[in-house]
C-alpha positions in Angstrom: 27.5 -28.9 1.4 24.5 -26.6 0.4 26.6 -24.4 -1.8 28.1 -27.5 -3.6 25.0 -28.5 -3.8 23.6 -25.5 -5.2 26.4 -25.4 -7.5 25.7 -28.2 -9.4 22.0 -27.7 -9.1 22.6 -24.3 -11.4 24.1 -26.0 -14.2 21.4 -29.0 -15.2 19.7 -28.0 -17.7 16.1 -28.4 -15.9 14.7 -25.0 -15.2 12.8 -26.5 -11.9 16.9 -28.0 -10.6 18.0 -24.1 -10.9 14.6 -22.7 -9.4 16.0 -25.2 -6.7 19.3 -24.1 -6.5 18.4 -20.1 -5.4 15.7 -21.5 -3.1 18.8 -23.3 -1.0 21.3 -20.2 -1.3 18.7 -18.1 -0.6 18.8 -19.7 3.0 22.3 -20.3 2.8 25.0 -18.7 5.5 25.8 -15.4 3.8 29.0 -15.7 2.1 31.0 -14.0 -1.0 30.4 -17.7 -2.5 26.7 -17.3 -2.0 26.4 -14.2 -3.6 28.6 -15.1 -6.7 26.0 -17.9 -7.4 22.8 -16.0 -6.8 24.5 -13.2 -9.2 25.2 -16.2 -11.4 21.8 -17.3 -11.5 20.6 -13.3 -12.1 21.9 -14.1 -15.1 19.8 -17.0 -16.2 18.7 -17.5 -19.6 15.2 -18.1 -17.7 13.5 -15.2 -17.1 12.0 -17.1 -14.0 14.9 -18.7 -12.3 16.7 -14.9 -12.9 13.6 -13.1 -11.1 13.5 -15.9 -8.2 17.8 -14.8 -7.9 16.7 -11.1 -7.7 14.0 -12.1 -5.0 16.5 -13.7 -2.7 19.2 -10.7 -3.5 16.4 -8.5 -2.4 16.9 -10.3 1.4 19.9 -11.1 1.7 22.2 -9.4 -0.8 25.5 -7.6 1.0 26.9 -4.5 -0.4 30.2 -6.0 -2.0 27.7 -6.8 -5.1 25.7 -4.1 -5.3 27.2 -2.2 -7.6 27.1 -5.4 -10.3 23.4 -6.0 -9.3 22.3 -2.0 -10.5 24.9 -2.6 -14.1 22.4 -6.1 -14.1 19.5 -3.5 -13.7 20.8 -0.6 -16.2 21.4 -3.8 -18.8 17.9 -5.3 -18.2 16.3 -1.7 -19.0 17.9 -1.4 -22.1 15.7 -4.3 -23.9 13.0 -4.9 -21.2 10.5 -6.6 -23.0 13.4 -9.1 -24.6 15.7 -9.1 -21.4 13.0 -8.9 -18.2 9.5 -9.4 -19.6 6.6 -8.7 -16.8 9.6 -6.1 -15.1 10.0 -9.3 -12.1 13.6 -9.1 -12.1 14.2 -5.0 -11.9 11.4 -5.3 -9.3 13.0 -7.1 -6.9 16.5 -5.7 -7.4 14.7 -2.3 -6.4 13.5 -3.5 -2.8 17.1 -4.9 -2.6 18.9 -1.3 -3.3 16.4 0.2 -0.5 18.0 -2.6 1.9 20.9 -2.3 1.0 20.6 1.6 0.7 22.8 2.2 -2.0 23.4 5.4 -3.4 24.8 5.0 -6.3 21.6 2.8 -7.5 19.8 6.3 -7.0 19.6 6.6 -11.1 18.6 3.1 -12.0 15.6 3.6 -9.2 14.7 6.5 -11.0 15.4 5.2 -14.4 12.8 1.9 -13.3 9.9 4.9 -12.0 10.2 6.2 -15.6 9.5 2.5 -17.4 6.8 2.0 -18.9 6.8 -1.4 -20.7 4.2 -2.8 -23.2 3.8 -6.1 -23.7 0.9 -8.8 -25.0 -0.5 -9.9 -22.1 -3.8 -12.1 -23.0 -2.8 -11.3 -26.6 -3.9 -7.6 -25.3 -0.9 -4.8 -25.2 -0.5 -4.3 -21.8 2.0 -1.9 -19.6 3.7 -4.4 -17.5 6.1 -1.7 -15.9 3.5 -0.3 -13.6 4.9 -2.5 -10.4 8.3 -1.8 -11.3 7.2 1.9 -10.8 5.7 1.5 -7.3 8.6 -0.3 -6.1 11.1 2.0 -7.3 9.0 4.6 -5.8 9.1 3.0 -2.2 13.0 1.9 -2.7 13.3 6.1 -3.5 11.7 6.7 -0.4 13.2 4.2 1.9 16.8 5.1 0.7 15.5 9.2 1.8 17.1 9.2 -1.8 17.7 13.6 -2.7 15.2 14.3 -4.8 12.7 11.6 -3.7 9.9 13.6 -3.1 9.9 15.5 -6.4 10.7 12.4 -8.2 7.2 10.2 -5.9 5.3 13.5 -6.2 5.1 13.4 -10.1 4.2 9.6 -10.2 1.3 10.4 -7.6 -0.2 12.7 -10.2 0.3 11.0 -13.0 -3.1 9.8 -14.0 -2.0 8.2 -17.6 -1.7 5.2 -17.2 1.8 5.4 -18.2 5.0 6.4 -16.5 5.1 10.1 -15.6 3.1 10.8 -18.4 3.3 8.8 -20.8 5.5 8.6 -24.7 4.2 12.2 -25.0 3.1 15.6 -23.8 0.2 16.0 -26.0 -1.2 12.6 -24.9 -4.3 13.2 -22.8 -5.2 11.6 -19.4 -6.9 8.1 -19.8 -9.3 7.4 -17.2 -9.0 3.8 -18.2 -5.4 3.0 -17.8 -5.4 5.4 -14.9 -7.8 3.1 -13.3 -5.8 -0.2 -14.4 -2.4 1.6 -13.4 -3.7 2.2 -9.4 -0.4 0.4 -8.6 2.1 3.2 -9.1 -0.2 6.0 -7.6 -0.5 4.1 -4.0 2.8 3.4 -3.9 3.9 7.2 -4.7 1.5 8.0 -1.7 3.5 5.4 0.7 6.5 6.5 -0.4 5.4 10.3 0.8 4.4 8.6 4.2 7.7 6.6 4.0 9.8 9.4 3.6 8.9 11.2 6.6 9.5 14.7 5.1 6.3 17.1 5.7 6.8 18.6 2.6 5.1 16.0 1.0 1.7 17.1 2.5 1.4 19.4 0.0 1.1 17.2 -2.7 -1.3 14.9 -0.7 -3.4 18.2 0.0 -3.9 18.9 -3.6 -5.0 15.2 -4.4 -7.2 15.2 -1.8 -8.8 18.4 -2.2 -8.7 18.3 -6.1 -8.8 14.0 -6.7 -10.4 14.4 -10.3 -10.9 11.0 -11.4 -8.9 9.7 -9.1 -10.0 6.2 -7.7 -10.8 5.5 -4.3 -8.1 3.2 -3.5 -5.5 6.0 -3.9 -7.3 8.3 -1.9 -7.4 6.1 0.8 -3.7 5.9 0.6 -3.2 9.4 0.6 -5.4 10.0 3.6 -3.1 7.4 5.3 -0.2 8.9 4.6 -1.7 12.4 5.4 -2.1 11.0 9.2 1.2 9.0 9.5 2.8 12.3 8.3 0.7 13.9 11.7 -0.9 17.0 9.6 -1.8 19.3 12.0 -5.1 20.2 9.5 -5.2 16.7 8.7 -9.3 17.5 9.5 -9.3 19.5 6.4 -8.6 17.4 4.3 -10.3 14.5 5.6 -13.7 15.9 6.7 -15.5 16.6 3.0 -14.8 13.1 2.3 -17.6 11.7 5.3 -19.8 13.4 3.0 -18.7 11.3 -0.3 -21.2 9.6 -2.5 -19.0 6.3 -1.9 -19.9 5.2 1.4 -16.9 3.2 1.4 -14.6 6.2 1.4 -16.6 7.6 3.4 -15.9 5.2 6.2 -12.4 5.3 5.4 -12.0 8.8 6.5 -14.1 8.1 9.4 -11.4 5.9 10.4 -8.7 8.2 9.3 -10.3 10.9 11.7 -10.3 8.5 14.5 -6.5 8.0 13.8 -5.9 11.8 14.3 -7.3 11.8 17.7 -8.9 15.1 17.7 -11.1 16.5 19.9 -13.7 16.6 16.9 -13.2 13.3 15.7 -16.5 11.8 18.0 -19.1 14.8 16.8 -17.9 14.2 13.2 -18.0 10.6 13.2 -21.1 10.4 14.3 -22.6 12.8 12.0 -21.2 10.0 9.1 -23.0 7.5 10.6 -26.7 9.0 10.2 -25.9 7.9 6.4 -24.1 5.5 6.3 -25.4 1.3 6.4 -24.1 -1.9 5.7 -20.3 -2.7 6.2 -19.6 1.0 5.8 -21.7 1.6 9.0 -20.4 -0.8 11.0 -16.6 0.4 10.1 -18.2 4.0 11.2 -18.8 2.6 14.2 -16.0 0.5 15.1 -14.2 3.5 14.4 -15.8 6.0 16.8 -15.2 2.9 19.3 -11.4 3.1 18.5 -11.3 6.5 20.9 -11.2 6.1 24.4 -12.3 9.5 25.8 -15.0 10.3 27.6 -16.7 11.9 25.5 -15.9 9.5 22.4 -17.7 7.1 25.0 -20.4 9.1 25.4 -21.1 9.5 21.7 -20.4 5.8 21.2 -23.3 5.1 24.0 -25.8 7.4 22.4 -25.9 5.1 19.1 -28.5 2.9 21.8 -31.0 5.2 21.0 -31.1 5.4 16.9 -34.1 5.0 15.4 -32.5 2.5 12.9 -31.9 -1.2 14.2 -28.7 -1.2 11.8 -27.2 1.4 13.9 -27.8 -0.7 17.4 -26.3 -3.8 16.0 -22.9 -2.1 15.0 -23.0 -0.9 18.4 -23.6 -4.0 20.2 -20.7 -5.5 17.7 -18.0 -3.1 18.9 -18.9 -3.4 22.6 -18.6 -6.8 22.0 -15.4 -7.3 23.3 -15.0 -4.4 25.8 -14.8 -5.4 29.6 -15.5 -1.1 30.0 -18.2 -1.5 33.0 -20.4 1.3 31.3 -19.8 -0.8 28.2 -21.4 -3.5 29.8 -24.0 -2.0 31.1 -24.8 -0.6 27.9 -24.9 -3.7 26.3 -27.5 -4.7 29.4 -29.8 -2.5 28.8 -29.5 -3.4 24.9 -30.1 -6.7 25.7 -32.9 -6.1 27.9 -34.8 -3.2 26.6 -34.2 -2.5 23.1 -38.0 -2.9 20.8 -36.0 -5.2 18.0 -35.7 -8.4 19.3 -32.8 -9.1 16.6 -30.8 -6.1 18.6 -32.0 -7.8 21.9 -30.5 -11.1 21.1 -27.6 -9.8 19.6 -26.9 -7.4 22.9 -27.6 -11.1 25.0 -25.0 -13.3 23.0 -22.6 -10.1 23.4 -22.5 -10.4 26.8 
């Protein structure tokens, strides 16, 4: 009944009866009759309705139409601003090749993380392909596609604003549209982290220890991936940046360095927070409190004597909800003897 329904939904002329239509195939029993429609519907003369097709595709898509979902993909490409404005439907037909993990779509995935696409966006030219790269980066990754990490690496460094580079080799970095682009950049350095291969902490090491103009979000992104990928000198890396004029970032590798475990992590961490204040502190500190040895506890404790009330109050906010019986007694003697009375009261509500 749904499919019939769905059939005759597809061909009234009402864009929102079509919209309609892939919603109720999309949670449809998989069969080849559900799949014929939703490739029907890729086809839509609606950019919208076709995008919402390649959505549900990208979940529930078997491999009997994969190979006529990547020609829909290599057809799209050829006119993308005429034939998939914004890049939605190639988007979403690259999360569905990394389901699916298709070889063969291999090319179009690395024909999508080469796209760059202007288009008038606010009546402003405007590379709409940038999301199209990051998901083709992940898809890449996902798949363990040969040649991933080359292919992620180059879109992790390309600072642009334009795929891998740009229209042409002359044309020189733009810290703008680097900035505007962010998109493809954290992907690429997901996709390292998603591919699992160590190699790829030698491009995360470069952008880390060389980030240029890189922006913050990014780097964050790479020092994730540098600890999911278990880098032995992850502290490296990571340790310059509790130092960085963003206190932000700063508390970001704070937390990174908690991740690793290491027996350094508590001494470095709370060397951060003698600078740090505001949120940034209080992530400092809800960091250290992430590490449950001994002497990470001891270290944690010692934040009770700080000269700076700031400080305290983190402290009293990550013991919070410990039931630790030195916890507790810390957060006594907070509550009872500390010379703010904001501290005090905070310590007493904590308990």
């Amino acid at each position: 009944m749904t499919l019939e329904k769905a059939t005759t939904l597809l061909k009234s002329r009402r864009v929102e009866d079509r919209v309609r239509a892939v919603h109720l195939l999309a949670r449809a029993e998989a069969s080849p009759e559900q799949q014929r429609l939703l490739l029907a519907a890729l086809e839509d003369r609606v950019n919208y309705v076709a995008a919402q097709a390649a959505e549900a595709l990208g979940k529930c898509a078997d491999a009997s139409i994969a190979q006529q979902m990547v020609e829909r993909f290599l057809w799209l490409s050829e006119d993308g601003p005429k034939r998939d404005p914004g890049c939605h439907i190639r988007a979403h037909l690259a999360f569905a090749f990394a389901r699916l993990e298709f070889p063969p779509a291999v090319p179009a995935l690395r024909l999508g993380l080469r796209t760059t696409q202007i288009e008038p966006v606010g009546g402003v030219p405007f590379d709409t392909g940038a999301h199209l790269r990051a998901n083709c980066a992940l898809a890449l990754a996902d798949m363990r596609a040969p040649g991933a990490l080359r292919d992620i690496t180059l879109l992790l460094f390309d600072m642009s604003g334009y795929a891998l580079g740009g229209r042409s080799f002359a044309a020189r970095p733009d810290p703008q549209a680097a900035s505007v682009k962010v998109e493809p950049r954290k992907a690429a350095a997901q996709a390292l982290a998603r591919l699992g291969d160590k190699n790829g902490l030698l491009p995360l090491a470069i952008k880390l220890t060389h980030p240029g103009e890189e922006v913050a979000d990014v780097l964050q992104e790479c020092m994730q991936a540098v600890v999911e990928l278990e880098d032995e000198r992850a502290l490296e890396l990571l340790e310059p940046y509790l130092q960085h004029p963003d206190p932000a970032l700063a508390a970001y590798a704070a937390l990174m360095i908690a991740q690793t475990r290491a027996p350094e992590a508590p001494a470095l961490i709370r060397e951060a927070i003698r600078h740090l204040s505001g949120d940034p502190l209080q992530a400092a500190v809800l960091a250290l409190s992430t590490l449950r040895t001994e002497e990470a506890r001891d270290v944690l404790h010692s934040l009770a004597e700080d000269g700076r009330d700031a400080v305290r109050l983190a402290l009293v906010e990550a013991l919070a909800d410990r039931q630790d019986a030195q916890d507790r007694e810390c957060l006594r003697r907070l509550a009872e003897k500390d010379r703010s009375a904001i501290v005090r009261n905070a310590a007493k509500r904590a308990l």
